[in-house]
KOLGU-4560 file (N, C-alpha, C; in nm, 3 decimals, padded with zeros to 5 digits):
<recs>
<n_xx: 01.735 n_yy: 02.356 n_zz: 23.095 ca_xx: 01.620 ca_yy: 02.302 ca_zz: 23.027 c_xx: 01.656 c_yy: 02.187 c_zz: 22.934 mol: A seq: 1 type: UNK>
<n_xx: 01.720 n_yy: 02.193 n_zz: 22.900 ca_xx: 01.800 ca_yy: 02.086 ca_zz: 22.766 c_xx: 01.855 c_yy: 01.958 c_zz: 22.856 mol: A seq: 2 type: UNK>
<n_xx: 01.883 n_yy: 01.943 n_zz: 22.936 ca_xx: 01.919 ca_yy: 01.832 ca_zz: 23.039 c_xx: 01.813 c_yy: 01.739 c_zz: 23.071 mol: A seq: 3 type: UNK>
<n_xx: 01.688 n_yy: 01.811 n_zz: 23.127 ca_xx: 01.648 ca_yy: 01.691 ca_zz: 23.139 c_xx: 01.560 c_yy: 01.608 c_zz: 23.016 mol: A seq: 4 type: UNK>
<n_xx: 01.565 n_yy: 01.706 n_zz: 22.897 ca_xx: 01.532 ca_yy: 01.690 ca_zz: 22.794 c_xx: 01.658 c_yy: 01.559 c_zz: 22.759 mol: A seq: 5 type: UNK>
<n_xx: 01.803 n_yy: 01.555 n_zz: 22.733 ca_xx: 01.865 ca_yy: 01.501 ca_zz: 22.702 c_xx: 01.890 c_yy: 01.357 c_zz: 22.832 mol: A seq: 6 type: UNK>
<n_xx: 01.901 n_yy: 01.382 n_zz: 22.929 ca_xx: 01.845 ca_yy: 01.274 ca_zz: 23.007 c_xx: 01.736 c_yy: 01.195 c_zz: 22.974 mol: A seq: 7 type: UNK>
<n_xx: 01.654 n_yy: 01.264 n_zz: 22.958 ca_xx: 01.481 ca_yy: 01.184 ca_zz: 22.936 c_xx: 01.578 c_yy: 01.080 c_zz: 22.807 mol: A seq: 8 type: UNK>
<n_xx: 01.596 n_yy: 01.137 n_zz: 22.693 ca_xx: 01.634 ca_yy: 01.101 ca_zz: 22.564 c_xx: 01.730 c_yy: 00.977 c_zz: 22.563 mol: A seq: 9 type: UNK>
<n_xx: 01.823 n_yy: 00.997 n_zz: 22.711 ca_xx: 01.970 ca_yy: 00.904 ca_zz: 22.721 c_xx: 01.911 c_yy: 00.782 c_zz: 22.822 mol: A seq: 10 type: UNK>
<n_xx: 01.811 n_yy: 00.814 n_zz: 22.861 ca_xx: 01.703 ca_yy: 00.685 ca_zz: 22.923 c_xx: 01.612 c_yy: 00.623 c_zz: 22.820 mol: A seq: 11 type: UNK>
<n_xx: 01.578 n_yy: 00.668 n_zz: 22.735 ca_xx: 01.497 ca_yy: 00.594 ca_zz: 22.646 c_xx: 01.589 c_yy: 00.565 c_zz: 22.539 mol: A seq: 12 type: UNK>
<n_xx: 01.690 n_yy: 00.603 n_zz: 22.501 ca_xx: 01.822 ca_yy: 00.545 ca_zz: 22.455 c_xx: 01.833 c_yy: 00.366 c_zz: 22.483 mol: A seq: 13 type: UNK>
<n_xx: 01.893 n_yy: 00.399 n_zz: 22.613 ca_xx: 01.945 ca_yy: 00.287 ca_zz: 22.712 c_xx: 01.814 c_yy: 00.211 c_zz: 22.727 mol: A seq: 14 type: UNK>
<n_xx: 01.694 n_yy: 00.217 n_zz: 22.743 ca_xx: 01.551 ca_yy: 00.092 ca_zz: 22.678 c_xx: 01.571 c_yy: 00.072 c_zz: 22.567 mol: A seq: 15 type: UNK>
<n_xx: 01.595 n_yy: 00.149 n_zz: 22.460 ca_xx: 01.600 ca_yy: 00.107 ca_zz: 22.318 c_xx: 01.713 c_yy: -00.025 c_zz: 22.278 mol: A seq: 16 type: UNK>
<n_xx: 01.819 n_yy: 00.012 n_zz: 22.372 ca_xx: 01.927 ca_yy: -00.093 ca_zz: 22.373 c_xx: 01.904 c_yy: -00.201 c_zz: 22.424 mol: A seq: 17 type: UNK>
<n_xx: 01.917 n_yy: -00.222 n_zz: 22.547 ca_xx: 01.850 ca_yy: -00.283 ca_zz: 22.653 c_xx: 01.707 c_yy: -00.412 c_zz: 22.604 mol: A seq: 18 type: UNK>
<n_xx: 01.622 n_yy: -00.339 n_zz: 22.471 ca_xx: 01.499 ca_yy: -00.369 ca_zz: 22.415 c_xx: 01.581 c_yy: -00.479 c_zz: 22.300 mol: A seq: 19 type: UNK>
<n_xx: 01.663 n_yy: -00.427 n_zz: 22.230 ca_xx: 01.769 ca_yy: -00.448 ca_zz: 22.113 c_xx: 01.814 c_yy: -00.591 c_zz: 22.189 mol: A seq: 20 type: UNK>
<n_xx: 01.887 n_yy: -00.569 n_zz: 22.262 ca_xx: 01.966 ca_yy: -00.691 ca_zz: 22.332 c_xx: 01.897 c_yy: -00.844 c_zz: 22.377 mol: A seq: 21 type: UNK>
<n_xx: 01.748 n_yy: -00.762 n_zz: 22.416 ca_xx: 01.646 ca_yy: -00.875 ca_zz: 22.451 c_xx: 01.636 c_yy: -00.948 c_zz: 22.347 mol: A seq: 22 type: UNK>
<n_xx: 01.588 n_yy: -00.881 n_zz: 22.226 ca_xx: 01.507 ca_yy: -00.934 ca_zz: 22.127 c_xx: 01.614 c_yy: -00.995 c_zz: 22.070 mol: A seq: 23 type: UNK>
<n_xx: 01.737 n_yy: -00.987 n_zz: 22.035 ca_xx: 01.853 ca_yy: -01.079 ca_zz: 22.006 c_xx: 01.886 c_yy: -01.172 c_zz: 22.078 mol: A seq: 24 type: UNK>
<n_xx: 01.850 n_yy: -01.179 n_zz: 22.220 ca_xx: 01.875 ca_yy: -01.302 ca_zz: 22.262 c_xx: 01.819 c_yy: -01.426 c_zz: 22.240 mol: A seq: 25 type: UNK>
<n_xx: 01.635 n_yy: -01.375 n_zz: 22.219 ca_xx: 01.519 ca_yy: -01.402 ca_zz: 22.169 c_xx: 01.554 c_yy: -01.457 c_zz: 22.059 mol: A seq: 26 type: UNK>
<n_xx: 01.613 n_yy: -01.358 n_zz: 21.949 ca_xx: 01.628 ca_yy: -01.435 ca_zz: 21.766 c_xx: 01.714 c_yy: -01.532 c_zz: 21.826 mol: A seq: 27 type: UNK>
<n_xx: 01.826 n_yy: -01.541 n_zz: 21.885 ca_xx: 01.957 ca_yy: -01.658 ca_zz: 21.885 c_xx: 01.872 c_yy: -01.788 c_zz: 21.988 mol: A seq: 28 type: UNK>
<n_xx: 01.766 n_yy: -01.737 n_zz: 22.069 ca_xx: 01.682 ca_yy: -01.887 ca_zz: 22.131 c_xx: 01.616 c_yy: -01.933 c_zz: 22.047 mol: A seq: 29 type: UNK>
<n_xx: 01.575 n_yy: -01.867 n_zz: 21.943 ca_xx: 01.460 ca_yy: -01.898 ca_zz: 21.830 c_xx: 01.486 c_yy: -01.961 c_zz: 21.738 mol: A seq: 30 type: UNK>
<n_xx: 01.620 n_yy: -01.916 n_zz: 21.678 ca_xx: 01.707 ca_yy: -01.972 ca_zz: 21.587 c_xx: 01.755 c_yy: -02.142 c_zz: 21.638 mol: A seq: 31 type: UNK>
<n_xx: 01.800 n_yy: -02.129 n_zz: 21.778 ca_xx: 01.820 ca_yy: -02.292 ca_zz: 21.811 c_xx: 01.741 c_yy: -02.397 c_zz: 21.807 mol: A seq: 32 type: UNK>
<n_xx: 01.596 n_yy: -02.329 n_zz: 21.908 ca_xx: 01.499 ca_yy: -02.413 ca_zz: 21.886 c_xx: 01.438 c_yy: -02.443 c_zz: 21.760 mol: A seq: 33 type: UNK>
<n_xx: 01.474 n_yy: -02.366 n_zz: 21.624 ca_xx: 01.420 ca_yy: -02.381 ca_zz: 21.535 c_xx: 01.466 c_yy: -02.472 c_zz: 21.429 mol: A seq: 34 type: UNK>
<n_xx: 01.614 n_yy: -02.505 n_zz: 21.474 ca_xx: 01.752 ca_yy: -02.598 ca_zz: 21.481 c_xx: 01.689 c_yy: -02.718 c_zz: 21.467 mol: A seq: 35 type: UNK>
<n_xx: 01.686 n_yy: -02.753 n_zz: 21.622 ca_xx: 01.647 ca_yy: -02.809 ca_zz: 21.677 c_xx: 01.529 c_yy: -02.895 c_zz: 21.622 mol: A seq: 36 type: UNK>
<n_xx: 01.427 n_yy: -02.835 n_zz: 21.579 ca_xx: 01.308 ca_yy: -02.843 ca_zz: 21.493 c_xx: 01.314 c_yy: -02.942 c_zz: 21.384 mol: A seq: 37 type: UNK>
<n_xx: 01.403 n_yy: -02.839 n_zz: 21.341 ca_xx: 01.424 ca_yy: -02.906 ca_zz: 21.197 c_xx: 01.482 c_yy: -03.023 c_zz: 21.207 mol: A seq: 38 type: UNK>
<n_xx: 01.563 n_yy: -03.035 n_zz: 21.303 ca_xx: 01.645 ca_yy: -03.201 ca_zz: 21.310 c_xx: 01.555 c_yy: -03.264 c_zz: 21.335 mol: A seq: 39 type: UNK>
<n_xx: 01.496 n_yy: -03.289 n_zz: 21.374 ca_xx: 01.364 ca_yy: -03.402 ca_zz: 21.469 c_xx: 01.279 c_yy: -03.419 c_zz: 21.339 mol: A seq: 40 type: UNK>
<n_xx: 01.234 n_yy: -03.317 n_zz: 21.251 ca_xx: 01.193 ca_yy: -03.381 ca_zz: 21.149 c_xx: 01.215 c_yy: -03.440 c_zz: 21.066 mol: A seq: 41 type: UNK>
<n_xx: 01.384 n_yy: -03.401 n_zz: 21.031 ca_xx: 01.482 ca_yy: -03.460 ca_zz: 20.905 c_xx: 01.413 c_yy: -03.633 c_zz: 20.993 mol: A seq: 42 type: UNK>
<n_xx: 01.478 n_yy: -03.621 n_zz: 21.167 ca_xx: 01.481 ca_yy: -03.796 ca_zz: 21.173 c_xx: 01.327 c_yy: -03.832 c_zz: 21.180 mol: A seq: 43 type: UNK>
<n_xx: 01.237 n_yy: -03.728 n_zz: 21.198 ca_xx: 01.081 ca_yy: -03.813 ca_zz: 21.186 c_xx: 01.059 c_yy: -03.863 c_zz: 21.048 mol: A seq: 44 type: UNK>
<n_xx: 01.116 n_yy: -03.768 n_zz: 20.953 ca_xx: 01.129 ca_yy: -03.810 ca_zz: 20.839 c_xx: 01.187 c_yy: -03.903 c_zz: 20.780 mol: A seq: 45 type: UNK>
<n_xx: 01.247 n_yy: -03.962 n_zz: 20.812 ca_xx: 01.371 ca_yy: -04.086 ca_zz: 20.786 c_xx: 01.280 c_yy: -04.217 c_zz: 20.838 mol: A seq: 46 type: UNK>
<n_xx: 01.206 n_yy: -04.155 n_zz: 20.968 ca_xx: 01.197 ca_yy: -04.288 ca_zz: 21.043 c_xx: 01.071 c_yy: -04.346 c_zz: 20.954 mol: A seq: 47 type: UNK>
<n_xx: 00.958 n_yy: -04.207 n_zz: 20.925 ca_xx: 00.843 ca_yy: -04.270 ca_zz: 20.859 c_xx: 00.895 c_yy: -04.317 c_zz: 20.687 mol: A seq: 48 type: UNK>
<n_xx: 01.033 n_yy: -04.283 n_zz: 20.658 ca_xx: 01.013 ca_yy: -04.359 ca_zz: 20.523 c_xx: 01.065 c_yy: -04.507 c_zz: 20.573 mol: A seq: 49 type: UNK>
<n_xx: 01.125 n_yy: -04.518 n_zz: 20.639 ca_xx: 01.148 ca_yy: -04.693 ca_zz: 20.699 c_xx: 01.040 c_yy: -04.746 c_zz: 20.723 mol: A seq: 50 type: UNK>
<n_xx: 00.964 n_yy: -04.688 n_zz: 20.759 ca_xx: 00.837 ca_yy: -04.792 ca_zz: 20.829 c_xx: 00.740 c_yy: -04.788 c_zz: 20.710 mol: A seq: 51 type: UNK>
<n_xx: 00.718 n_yy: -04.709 n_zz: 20.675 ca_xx: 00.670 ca_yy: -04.687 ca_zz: 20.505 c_xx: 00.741 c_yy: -04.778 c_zz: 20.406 mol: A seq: 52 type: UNK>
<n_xx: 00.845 n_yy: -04.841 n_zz: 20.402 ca_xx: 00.909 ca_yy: -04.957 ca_zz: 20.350 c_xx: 00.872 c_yy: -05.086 c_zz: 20.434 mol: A seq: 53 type: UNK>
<n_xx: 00.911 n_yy: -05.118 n_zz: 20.572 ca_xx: 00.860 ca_yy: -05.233 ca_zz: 20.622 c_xx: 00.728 c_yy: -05.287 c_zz: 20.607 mol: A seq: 54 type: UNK>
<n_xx: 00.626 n_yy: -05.116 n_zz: 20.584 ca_xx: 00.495 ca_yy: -05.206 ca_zz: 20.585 c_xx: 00.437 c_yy: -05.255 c_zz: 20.471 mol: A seq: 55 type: UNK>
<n_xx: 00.542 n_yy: -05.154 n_zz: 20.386 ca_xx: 00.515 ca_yy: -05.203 ca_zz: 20.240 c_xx: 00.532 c_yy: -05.388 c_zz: 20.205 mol: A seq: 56 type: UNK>
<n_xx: 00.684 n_yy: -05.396 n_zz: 20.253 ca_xx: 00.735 ca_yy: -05.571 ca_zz: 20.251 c_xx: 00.600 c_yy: -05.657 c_zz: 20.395 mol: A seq: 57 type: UNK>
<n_xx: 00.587 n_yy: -05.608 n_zz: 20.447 ca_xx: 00.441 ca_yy: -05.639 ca_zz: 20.507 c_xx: 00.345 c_yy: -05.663 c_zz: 20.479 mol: A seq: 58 type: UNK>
<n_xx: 00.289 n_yy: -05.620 n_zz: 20.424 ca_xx: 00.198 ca_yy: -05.580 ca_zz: 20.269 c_xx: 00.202 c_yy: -05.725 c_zz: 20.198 mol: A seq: 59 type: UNK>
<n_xx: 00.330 n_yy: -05.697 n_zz: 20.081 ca_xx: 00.386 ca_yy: -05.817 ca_zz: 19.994 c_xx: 00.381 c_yy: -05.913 c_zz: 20.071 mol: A seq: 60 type: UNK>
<n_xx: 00.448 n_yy: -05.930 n_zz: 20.157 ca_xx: 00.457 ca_yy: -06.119 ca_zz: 20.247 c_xx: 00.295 c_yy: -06.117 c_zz: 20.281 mol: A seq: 61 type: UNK>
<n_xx: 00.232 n_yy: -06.059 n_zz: 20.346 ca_xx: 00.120 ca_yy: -06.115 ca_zz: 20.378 c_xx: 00.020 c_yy: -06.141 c_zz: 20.228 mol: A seq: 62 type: UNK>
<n_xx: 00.034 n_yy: -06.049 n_zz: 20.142 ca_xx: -00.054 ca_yy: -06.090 ca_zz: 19.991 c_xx: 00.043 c_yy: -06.200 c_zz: 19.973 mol: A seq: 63 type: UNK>
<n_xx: 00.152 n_yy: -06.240 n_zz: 19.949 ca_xx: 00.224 ca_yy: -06.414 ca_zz: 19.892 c_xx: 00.119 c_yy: -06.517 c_zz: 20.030 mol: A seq: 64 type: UNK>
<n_xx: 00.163 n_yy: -06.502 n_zz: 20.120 ca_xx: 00.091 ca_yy: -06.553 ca_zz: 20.177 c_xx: -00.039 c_yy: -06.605 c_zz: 20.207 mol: A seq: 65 type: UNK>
<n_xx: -00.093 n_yy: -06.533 n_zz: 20.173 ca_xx: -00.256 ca_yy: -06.519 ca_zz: 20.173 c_xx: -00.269 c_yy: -06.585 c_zz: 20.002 mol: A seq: 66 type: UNK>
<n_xx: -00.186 n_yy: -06.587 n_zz: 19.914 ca_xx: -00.184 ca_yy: -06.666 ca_zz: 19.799 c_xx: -00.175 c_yy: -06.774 c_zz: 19.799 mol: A seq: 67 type: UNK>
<n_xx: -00.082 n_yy: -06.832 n_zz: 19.888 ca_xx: 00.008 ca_yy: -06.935 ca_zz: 19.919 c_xx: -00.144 c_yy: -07.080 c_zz: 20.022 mol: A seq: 68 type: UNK>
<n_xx: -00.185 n_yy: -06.987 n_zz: 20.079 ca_xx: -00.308 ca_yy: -07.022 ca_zz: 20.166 c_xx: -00.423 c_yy: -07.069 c_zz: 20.081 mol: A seq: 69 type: UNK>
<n_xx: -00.474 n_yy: -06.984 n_zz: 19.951 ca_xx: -00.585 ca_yy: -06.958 ca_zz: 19.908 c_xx: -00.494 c_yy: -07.124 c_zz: 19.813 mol: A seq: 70 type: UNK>
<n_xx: -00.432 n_yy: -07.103 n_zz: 19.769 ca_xx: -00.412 ca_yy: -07.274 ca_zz: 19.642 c_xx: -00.408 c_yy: -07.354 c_zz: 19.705 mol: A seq: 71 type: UNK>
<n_xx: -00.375 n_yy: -07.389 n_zz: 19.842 ca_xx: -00.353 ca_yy: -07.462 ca_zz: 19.936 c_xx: -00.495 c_yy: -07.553 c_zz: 19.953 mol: A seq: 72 type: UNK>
<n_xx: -00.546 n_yy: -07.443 n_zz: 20.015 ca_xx: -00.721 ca_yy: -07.456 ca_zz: 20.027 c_xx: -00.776 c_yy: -07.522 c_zz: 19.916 mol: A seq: 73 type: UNK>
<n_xx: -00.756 n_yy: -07.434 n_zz: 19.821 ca_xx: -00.787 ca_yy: -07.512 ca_zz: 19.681 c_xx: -00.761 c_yy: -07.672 c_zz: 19.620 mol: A seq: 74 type: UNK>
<n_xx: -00.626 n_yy: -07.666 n_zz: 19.660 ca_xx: -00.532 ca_yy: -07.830 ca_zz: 19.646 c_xx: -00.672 c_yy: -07.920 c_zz: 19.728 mol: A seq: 75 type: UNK>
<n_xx: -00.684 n_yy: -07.855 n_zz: 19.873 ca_xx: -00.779 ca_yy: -07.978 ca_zz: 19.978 c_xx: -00.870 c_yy: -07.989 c_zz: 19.907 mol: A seq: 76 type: UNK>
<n_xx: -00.994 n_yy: -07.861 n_zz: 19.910 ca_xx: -01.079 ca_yy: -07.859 ca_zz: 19.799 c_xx: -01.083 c_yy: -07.992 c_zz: 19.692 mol: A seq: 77 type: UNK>
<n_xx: -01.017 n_yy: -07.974 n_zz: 19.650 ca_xx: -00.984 ca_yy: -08.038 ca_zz: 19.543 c_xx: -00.977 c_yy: -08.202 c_zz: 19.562 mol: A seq: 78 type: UNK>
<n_xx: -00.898 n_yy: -08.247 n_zz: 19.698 ca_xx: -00.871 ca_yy: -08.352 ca_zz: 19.708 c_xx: -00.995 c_yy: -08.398 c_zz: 19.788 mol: A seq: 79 type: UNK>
<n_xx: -01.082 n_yy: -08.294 n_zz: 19.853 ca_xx: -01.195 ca_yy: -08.355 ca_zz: 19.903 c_xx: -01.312 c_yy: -08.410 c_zz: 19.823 mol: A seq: 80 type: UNK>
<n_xx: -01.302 n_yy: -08.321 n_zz: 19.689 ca_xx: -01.392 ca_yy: -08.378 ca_zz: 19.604 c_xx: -01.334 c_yy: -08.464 c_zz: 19.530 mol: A seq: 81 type: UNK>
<n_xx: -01.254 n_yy: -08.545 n_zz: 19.496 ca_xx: -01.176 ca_yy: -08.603 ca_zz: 19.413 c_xx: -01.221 c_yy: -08.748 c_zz: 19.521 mol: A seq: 82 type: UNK>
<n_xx: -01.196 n_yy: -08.756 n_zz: 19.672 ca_xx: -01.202 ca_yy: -08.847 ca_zz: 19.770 c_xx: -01.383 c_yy: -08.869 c_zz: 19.795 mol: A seq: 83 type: UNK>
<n_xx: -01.423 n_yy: -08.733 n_zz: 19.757 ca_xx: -01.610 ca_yy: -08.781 ca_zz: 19.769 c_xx: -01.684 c_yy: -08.911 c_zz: 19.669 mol: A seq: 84 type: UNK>
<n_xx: -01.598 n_yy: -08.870 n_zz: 19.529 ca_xx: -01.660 ca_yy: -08.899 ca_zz: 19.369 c_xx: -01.652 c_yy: -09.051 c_zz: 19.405 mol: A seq: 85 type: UNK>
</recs>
């Protein structure tokens, strides 16, 4: 009577292990891809503070510019009414 009692027990043993082994293979795929993860953001992260700087100096040159334009205009302006009078 105790046999197949202890059989039954040494089979659901051996799933319990078997279950154990899965789910560790599982944490150590999880753990990589999660690796993995994290690197891609460190460099998404890197990449958007560069471009977050370029567009900044993007930014600046086009406001000098657009300054540079607007006195310009002004100078003609200026010389058109000066050439009307």
């Amino acid at each position: 009577m105790l046999v197949p009692i202890f059989e039954e027990l040494e089979t659901k043993v051996h799933q319990a292990i078997d279950t154990i082994a899965l789910l560790q293979m599982k944490i150590e795929e999880l753990k990589e891809t999660n690796d993995t993860l994290s690197h891609k953001i460190q460099e998404l992260s890197k990449n958007n503070e560069t471009l977050e700087c370029k567009n900044q100096k993007l930014t600046t040159d086009q406001q000098i510019w657009q300054d540079r334009l607007n006195k310009l205009l002004d100078k003609i302006q200026k010389f058109d009414l000066t050439c009307l009078k």
